[in-house]
C-alpha positions as CSV (number, residue, x, y, z in Angstrom):
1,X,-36.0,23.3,-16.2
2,X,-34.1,26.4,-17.1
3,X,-32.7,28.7,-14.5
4,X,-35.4,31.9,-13.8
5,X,-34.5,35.3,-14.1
6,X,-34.0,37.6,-11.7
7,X,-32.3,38.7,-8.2
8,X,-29.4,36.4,-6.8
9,X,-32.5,35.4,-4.4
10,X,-34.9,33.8,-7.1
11,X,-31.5,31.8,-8.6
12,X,-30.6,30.5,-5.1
13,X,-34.0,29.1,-4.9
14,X,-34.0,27.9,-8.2
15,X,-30.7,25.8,-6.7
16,X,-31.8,24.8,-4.3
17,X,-35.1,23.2,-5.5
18,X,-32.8,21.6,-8.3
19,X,-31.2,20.0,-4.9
20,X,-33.7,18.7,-3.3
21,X,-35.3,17.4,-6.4
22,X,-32.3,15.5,-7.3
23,X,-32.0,14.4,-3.7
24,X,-35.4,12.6,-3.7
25,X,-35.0,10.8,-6.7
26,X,-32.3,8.8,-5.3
27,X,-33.4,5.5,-4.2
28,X,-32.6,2.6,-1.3
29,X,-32.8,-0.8,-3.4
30,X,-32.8,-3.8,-1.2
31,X,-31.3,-7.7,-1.5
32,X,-32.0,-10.7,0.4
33,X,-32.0,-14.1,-0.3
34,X,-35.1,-14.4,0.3
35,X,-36.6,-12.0,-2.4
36,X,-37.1,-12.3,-5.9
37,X,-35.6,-10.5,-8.9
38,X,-39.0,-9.8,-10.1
39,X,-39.6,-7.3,-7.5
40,X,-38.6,-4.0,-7.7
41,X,-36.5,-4.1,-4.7
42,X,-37.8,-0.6,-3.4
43,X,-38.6,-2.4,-0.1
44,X,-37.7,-5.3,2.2
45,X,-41.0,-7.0,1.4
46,X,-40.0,-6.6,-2.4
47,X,-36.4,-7.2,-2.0
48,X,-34.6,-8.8,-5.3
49,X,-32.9,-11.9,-4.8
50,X,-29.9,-11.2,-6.6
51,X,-27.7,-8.1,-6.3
52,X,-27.2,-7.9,-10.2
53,X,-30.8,-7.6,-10.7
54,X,-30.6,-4.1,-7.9
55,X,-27.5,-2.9,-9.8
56,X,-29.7,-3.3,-13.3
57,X,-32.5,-1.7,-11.7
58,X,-30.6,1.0,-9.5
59,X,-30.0,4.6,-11.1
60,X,-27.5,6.3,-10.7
61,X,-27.1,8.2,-7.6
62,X,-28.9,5.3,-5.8
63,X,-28.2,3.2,-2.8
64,X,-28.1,-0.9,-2.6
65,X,-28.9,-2.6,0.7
66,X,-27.6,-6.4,1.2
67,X,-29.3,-8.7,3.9
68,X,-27.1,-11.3,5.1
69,X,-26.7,-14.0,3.5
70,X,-24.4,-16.0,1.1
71,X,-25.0,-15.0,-2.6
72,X,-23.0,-16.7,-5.3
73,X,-22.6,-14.1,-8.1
74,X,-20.6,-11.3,-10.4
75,X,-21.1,-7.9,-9.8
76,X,-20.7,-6.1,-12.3
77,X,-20.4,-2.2,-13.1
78,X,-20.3,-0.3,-16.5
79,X,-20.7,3.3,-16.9
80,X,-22.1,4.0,-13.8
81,X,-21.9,6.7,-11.6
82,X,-22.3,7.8,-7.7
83,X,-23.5,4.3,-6.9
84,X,-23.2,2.5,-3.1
85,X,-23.6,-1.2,-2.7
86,X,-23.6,-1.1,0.9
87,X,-23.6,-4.8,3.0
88,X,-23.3,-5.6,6.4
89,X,-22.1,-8.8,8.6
90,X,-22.7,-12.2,7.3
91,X,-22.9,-10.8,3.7
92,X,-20.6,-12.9,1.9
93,X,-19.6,-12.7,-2.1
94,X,-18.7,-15.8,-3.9
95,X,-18.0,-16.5,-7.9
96,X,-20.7,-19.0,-9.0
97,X,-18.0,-20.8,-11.1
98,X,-16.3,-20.7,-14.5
99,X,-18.7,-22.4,-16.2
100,X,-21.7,-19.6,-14.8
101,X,-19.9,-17.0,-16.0
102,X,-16.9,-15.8,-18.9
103,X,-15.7,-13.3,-16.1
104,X,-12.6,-14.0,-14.4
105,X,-13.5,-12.0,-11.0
106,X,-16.2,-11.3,-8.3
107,X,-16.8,-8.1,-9.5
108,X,-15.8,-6.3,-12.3
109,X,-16.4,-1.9,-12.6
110,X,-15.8,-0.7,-15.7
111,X,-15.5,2.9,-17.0
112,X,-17.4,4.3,-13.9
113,X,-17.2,6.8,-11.2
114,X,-17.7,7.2,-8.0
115,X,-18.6,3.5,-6.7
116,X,-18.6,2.5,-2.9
117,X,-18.2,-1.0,-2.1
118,X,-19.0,-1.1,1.7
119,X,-19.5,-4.0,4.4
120,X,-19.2,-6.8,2.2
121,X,-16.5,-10.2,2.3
122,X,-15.8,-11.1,-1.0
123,X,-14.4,-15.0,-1.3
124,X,-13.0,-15.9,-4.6
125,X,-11.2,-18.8,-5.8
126,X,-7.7,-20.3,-6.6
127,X,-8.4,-19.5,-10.3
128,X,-9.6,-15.8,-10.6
129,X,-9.1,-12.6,-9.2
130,X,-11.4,-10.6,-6.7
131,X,-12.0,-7.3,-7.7
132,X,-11.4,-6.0,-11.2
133,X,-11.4,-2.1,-11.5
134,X,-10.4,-0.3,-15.1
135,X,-10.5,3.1,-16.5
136,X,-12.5,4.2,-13.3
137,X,-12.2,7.0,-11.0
138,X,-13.5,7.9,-7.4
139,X,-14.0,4.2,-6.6
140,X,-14.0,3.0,-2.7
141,X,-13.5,0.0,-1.0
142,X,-14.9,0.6,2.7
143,X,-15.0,-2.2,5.8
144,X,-15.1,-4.8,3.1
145,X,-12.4,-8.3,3.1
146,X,-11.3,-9.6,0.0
147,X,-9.8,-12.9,0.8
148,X,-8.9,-16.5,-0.7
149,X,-8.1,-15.3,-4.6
150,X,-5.4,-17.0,-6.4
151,X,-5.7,-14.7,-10.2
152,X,-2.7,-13.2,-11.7
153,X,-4.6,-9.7,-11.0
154,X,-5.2,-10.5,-7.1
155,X,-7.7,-10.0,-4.6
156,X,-7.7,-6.3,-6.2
157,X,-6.6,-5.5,-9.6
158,X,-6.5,-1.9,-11.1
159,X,-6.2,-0.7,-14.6
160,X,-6.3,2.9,-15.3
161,X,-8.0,4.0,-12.4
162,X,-8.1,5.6,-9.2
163,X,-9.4,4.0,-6.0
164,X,-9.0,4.0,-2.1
165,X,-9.2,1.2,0.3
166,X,-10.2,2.2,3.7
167,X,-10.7,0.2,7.0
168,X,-10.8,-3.3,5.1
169,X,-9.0,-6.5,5.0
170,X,-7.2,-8.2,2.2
171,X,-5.7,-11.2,2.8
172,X,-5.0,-15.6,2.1
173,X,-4.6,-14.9,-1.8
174,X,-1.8,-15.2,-3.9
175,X,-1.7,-11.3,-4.7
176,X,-3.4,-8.9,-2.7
177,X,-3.6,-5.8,-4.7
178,X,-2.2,-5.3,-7.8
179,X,-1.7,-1.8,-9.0
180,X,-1.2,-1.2,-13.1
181,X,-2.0,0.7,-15.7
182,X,-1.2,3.7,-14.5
183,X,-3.1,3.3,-12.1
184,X,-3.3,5.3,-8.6
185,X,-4.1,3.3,-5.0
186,X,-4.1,4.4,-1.4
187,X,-4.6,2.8,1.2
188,X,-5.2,3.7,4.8
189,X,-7.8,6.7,5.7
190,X,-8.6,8.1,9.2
191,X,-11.8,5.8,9.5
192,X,-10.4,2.9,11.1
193,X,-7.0,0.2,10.1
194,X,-6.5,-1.1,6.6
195,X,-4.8,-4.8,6.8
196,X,-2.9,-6.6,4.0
197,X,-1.7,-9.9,5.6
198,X,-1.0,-13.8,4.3
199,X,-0.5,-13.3,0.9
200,X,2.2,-14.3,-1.6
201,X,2.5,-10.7,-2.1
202,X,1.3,-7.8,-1.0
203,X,0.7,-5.5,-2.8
204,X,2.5,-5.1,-6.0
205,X,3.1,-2.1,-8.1
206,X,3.6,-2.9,-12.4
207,X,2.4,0.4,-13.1
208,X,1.3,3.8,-11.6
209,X,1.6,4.9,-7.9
210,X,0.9,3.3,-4.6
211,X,0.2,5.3,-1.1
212,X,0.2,3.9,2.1
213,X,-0.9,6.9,3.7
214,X,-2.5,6.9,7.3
215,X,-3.2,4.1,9.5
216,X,-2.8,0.3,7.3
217,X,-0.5,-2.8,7.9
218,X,1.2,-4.5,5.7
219,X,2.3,-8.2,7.8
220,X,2.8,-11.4,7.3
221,X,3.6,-11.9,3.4
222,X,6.2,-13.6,1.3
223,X,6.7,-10.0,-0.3
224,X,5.4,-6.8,1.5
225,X,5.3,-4.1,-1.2
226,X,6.7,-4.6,-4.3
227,X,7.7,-2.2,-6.9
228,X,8.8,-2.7,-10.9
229,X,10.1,-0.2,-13.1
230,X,8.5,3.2,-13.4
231,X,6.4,2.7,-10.8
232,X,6.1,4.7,-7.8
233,X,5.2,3.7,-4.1
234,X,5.2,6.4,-0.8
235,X,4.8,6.1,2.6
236,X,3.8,9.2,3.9
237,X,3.1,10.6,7.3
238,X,3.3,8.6,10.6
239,X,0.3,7.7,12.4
240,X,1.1,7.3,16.1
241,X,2.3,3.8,15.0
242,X,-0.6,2.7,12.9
243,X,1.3,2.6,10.1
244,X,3.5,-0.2,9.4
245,X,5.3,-2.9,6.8
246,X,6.2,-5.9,9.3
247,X,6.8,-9.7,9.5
248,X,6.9,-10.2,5.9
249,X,10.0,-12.4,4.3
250,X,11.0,-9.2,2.0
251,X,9.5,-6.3,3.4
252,X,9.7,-3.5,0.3
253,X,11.2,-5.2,-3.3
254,X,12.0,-2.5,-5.4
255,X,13.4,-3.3,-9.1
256,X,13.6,0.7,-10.7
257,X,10.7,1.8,-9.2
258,X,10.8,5.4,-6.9
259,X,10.2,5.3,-3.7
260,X,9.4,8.1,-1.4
261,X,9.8,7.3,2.5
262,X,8.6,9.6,5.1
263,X,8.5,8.7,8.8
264,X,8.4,5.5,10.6
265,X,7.1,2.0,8.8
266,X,8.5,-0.8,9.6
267,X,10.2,-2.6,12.4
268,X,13.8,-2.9,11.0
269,X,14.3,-6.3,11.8
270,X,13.5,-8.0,7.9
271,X,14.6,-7.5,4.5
272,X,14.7,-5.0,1.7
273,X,15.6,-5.5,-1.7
274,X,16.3,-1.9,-3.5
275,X,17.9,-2.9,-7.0
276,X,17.6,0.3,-9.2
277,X,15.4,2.0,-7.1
278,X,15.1,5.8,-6.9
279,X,15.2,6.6,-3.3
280,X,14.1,9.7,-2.1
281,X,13.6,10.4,2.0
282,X,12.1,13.1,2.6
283,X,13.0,15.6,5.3
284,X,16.0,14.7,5.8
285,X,19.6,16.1,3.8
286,X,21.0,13.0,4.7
287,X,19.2,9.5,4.0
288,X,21.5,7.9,7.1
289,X,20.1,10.4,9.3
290,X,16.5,8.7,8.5
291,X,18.0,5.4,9.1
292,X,19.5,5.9,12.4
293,X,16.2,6.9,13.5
294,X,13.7,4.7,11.9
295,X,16.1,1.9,11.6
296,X,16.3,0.1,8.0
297,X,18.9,-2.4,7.1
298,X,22.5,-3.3,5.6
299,X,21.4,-2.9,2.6
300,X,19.7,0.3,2.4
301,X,22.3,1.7,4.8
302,X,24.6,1.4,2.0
303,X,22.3,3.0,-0.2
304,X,22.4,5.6,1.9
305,X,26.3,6.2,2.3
306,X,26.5,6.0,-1.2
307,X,24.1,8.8,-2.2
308,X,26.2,10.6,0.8
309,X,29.5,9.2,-1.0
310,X,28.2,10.6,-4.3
311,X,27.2,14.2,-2.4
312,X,30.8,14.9,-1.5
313,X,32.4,14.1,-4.4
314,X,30.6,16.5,-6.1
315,X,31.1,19.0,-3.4
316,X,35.0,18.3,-3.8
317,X,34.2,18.6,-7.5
318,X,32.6,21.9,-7.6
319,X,35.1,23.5,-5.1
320,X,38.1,22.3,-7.4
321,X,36.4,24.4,-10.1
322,X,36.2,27.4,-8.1
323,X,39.7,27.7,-6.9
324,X,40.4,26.6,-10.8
325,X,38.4,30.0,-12.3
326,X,40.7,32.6,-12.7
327,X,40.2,36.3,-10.5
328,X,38.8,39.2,-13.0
């Protein structure tokens, strides 16, 4: 359909006809364990059974409906786009095993864009990772709980992509999210309170960025947040207390990476470990001053005194070379 020609009128129409066409081609699939994969899934009477068989059938641009139920299988995502799979409570996602399947995770989305995973618990198990997300942008995890994975990669695990987890849970696995590959991870949005509690770790940080950003909680892990070399993790903004990194045995471990603190996140009562790190706090001249309000501990306090340390000397240093320069 090419655009007519004419006034700025006739092209707005032509727009808006392009709109609404593209609107109603976008379809509502629908899963229940009670269907069969031989359906077409365009209605709850002709649900498919499995939620592979909607995302096979789904086009882009389409919507997939989950009935309750348990469903023991891989999703999995390649070069899609603007796809939801949308479940609600009792929905629960499980790995059918290594031996069903060569994929180490319970749901793999590869080299896609724009992907909502929304109201669903996904259960893994003390072999394999939860959700595997590479070279993908736009991607959202929304209300969902990723829980009992015990993978290298973690309940999450990013490669090269961009995603935000909002109002969800992630929590009993060995690591829960696992940022690499350049990757870029937020997590906390206005819609409700992220959680990342009972793991080993956290959320660790090989590669990329990570943003706690707006209402989440990081409680109750061996290792809160944790940081390698090059890689870069910010808390940004406070949230009326919503945001916070408590109860964990090391709250932030940093080894080289950057971080960038602004405004209250933590209780000040457990440990940090910032070997190498790059610490920046912003808003304030003085890192102390940040400390004596939000509290910290010993060993960021000396962090602090020795940036401070460092800032005088090299006031001293610059003022010696002034009275050194000799008058015109």
């Amino acid at each position: 359909m090419s655009p007519p020609a004419g006034g700025l009128g006739a092209r707005c129409a032509f727009l808006l006809v392009c709109f609404y066409a593209a609107a109603a081609t976008a379809a509502t699939l629908q899963v229940s364990t009670s269907g069969s994969d031989s359906n077409n899934c365009l209605s709850p009477a002709a649900a498919c059974r499995t939620i592979q068989a909607a995302i096979n059938k789904a086009a882009n641009g389409d919507t997939i409906n989950i009935a309750p139920g348990a469903y023991a299988e891989i999703l999995f995502l390649s070069q899609r786009e603007n796809l939801t799979i949308a479940g609600s409570t009792g929905v629960v996602i499980t790995h059918p095993g290594p031996t069903a399947s060569p994929l180490r995770s319970n749901a793999f989305v590869n080299r896609s864009k724009n992907i909502e995973l929304r109201d669903l618990r996904i259960t893994g198990t003390a072999q394999l990772d939860g959700v595997q997300v590479f070279d993908s942008i736009g991607i959202r995890i929304t209300r969902c709980i990723l829980e009992g994975t015990g993978g290298a990669g973690g309940a999450l695990f990013t490669g090269f992509s961009d995603v935000n987890i909002a109002d969800s849970t992630i929590q009993d696995n060995a690591t829960g999210i696992r940022v690499d590959g350049n990757s870029t991870v937020q997590l906390g949005s206005p819609q409700g309170i992220s959680t990342v509690q009972r793991n080993g770790v956290g959320v660790v940080v090989r590669s990329g960025a990570f943003f706690l950003r707006g209402p989440a909680v990081v409680q109750d892990n061996g290792v809160g947040v944790q940081g390698q070399e090059g890689a870069t993790i910010k808390l940004c903004c406070q949230q009326d207390g919503k945001r916070r990194i408590v109860n964990n045995g090391i709250r932030i471990l940093a080894r080289g990476a950057s971080l960038d603190l602004r405004g209250p996140a933590d209780d000040g009562r457990l440990r940090h470990h910032y070997r190498g790190a790059q610490l920046r706090v912003a808003g304030h001249r003085d890192p102390q001053q940040w400390l004596s309000r939000y509290g910290g501990d010993p060993a960021l306090r000396r962090h602090a005194a020795a940036c401070r340390d460092i800032r005088e000397r090299h006031r001293h240093q610059r003022q010696r070379r002034q009275r050194r320069r000799p008058h015109p």
